[in-house]
C-alpha positions as CSV (number, residue, x, y, z in Angstrom):
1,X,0.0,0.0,0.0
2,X,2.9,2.6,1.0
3,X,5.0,1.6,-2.2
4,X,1.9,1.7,-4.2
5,X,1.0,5.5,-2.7
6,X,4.9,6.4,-3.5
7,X,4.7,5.0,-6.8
8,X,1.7,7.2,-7.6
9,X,3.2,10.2,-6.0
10,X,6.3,9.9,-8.0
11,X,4.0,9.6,-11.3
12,X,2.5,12.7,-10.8
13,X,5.9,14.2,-9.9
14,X,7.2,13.3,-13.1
15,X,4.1,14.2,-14.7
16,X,4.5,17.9,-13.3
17,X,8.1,17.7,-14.6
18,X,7.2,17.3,-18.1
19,X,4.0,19.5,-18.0
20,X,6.7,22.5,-16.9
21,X,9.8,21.6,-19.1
22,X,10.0,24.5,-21.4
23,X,12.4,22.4,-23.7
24,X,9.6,19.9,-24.3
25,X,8.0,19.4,-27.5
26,X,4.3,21.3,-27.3
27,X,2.4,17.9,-27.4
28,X,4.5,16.2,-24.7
29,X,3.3,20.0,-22.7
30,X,0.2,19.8,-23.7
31,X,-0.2,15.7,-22.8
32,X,0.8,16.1,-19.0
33,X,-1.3,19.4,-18.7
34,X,-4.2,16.9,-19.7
35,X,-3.3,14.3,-17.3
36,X,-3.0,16.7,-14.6
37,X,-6.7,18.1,-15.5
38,X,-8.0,14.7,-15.6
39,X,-6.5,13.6,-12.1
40,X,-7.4,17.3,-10.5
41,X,-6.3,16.3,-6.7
42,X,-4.3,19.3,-4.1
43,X,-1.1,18.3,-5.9
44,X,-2.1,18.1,-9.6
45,X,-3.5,21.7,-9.6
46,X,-0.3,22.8,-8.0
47,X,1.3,21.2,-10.5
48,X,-0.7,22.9,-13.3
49,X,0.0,26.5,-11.5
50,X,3.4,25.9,-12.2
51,X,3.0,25.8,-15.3
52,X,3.0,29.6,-14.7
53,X,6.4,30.0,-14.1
54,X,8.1,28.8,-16.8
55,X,8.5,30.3,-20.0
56,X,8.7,28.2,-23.5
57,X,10.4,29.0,-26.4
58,X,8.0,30.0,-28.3
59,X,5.9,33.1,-27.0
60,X,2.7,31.8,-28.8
61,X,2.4,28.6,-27.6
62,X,3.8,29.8,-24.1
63,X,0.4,32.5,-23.9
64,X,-1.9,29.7,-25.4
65,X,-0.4,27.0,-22.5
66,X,-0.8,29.7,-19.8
67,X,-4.2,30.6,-20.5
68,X,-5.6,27.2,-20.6
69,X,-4.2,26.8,-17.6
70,X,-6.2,29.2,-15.9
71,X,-9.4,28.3,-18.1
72,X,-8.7,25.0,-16.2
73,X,-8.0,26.4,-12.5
74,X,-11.2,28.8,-13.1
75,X,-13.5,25.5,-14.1
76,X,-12.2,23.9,-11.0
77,X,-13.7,26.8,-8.7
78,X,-13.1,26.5,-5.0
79,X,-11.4,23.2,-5.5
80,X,-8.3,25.6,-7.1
81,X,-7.8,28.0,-4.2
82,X,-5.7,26.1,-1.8
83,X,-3.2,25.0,-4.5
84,X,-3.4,28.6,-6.0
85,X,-2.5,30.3,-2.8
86,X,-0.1,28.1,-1.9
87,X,1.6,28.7,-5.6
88,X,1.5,32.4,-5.3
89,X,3.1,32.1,-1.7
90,X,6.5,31.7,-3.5
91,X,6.5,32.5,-6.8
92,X,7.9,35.5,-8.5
93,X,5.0,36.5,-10.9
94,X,2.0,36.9,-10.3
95,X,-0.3,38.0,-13.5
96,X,-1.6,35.0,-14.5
97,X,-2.2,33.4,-10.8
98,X,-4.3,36.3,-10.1
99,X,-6.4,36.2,-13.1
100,X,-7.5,33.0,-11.2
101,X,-8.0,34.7,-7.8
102,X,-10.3,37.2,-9.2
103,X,-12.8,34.6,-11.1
104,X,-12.4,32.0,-8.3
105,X,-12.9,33.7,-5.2
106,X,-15.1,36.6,-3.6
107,X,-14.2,39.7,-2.1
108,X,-13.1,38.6,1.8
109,X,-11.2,35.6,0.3
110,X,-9.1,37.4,-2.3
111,X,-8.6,40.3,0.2
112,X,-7.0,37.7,2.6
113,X,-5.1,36.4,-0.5
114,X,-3.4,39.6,-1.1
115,X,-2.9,40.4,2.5
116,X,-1.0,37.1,2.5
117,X,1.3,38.0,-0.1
118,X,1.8,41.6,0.8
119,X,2.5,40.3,4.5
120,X,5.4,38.3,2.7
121,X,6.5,41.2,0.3
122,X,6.6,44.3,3.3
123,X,8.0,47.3,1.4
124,X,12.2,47.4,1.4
125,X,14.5,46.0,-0.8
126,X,14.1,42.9,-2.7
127,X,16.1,41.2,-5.5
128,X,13.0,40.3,-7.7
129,X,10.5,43.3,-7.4
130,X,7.9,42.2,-10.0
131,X,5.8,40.3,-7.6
132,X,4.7,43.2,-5.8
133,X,4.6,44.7,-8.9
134,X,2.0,42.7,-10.7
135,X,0.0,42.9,-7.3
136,X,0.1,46.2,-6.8
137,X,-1.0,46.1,-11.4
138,X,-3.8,43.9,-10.9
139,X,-4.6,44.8,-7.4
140,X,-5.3,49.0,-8.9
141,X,-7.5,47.5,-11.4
142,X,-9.3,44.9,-9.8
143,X,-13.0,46.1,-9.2
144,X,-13.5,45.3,-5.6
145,X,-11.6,47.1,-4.1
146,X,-13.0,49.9,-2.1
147,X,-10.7,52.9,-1.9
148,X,-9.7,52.2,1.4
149,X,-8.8,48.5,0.8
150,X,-6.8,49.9,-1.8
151,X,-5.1,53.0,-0.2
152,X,-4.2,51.3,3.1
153,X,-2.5,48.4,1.3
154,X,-0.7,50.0,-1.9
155,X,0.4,53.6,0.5
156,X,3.1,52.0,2.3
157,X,4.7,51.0,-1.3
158,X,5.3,54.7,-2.4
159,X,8.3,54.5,0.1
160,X,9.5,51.0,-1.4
161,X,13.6,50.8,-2.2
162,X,12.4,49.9,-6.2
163,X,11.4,52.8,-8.4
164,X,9.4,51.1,-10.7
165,X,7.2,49.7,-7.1
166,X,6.8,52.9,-6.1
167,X,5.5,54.4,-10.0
168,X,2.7,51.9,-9.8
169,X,2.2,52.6,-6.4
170,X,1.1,56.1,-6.8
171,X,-0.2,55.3,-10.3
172,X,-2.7,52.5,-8.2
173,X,-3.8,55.7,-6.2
174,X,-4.4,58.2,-9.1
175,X,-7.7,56.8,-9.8
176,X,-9.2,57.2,-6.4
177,X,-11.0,59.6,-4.4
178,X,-8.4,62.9,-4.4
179,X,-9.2,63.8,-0.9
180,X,-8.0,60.3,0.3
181,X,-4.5,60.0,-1.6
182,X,-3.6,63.4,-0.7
183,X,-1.8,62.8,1.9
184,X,0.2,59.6,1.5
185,X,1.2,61.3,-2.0
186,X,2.3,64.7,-0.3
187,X,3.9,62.0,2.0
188,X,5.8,60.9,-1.1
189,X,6.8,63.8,-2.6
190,X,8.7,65.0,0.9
191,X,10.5,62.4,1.7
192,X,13.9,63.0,2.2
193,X,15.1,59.4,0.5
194,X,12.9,60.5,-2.7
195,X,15.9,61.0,-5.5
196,X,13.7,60.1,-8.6
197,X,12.6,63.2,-10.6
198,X,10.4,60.6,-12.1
199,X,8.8,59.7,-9.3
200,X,8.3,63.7,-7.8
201,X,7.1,65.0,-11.3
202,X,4.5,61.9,-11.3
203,X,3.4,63.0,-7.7
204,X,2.8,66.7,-8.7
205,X,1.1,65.8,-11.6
206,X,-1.0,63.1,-10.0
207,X,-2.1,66.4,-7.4
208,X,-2.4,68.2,-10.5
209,X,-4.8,66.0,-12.5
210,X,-6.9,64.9,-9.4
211,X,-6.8,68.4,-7.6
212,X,-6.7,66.5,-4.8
213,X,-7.1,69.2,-1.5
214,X,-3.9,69.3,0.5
215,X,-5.2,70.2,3.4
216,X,-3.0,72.6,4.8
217,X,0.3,70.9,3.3
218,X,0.5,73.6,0.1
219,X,3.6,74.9,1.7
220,X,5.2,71.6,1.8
221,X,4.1,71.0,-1.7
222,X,5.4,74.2,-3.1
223,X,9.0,73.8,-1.4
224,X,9.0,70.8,-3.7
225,X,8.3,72.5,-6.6
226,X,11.9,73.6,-8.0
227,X,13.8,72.9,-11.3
228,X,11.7,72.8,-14.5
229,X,8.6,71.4,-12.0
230,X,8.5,74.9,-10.7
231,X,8.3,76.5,-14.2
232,X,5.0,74.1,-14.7
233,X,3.0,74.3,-11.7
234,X,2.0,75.8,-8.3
235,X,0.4,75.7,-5.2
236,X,-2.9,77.7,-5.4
237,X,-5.9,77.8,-3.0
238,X,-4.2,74.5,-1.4
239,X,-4.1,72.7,-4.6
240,X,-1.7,72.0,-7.3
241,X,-2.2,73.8,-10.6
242,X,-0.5,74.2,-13.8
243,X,1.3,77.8,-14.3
């Protein structure tokens, strides 16, 4: 009974192997994907998010392989969330996993998926930035969230060590309520570890667009405003306008 369990557990092993080699023939790909459909226990579904981390050689078929899988893992429902979660928990992208979240799970359930991983990616440095990347992406435009689900989570980001984490950071807060994003943007734009022109000028023009109130802050804003962002806008009435 044991060797026959071991036997069966070093199948599927294998199976996963060849459903993730990215040297593999398409039809050898496509074969074990099938077989891990068809068999559709904790392990096999883990097995088929893997399938998300590798990259083939040819972009096509890569795209075609990685969204059947999550045609799969959505036709699955409930029965994909465990094996999802516990994928996401350590890999490095996240796009196509959490086109699954979002068509698998409601709104408490992917809110606790995405505290998970945030609670595992807590803003700093970190070799591969892109999975708090493609959270923070998906997490801006996912419909769900409220603006204080979003603003509580994404804020702490605009301080991250990675420029690019902190663009979509304050890009993720453009799109909500002005009087809300003020201040973690003002927060932002004054901090003294803030090098990135970039990253100022998209503040400012983020206050700009939104006219988001500053509340008392205009003088902090205007000290900010020098160089060629000085020639462009200005503090007015306690909001940001263009000259």
């Amino acid at each position: 009974m044991v060797f026959g369990l071991f036997s069966k557990e070093r199948s599927l092993q294998k199976t996963i192997e060849k459903a993730t080699n990215k040297l593999s023939q398409q039809a050898d790909r496509w074969a074990a994907l099938e077989k891990l459909r068809e068999e559709s226990t904790d392990e096999a579904l883990f097995g088929l998010c893997k399938r998300f981390s590798i990259t083939s050689m040819k972009g096509v078929e890569d795209e075609q392989e990685k969204n059947w899988v999550v045609d799969v893992l959505v036709e699955k429902g409930g029965a994909s969330l465990a094996p999802l979660k516990r994928y996401m928990k350590s890999a490095e992208q996240l796009s196509f996993p959490l086109r699954v979240l979002e068509r698998i799970a409601d709104h408490d359930t992917t809110l606790a998926a995405v505290d998970e991983i945030l609670a595992n990616e807590p803003p700093g440095y970190v070799r591969m930035p892109d999975k708090r990347i493609d959270l923070i992406k998906w997490f801006s435009d996912w419909k769900g969230a409220t603006d204080d689900e979003l603003i509580t989570r994404v804020a702490p980001y605009l301080g991250d060590f990675d420029e690019n984490v902190r663009f979509v950071s304050i890009n993720a807060l453009a799109t909500r309520d002005p009087a809300k994003i003020a201040n973690p943007l003002v927060d932002a734009l004054i901090r003294p570890e803030e090098e990135s022109g970039r990253i100022r000028r998209t503040i400012v023009e983020v206050l700009e667009k939104t006219k988001a109130p500053l509340g008392g802050r205009g003088k902090e804003v205007g000290a900010m405003l020098t160089g060629p962002l000085a020639s462009e806008f200005k503090v007015d009435g306690e909001v940001v306008k263009k000259r």
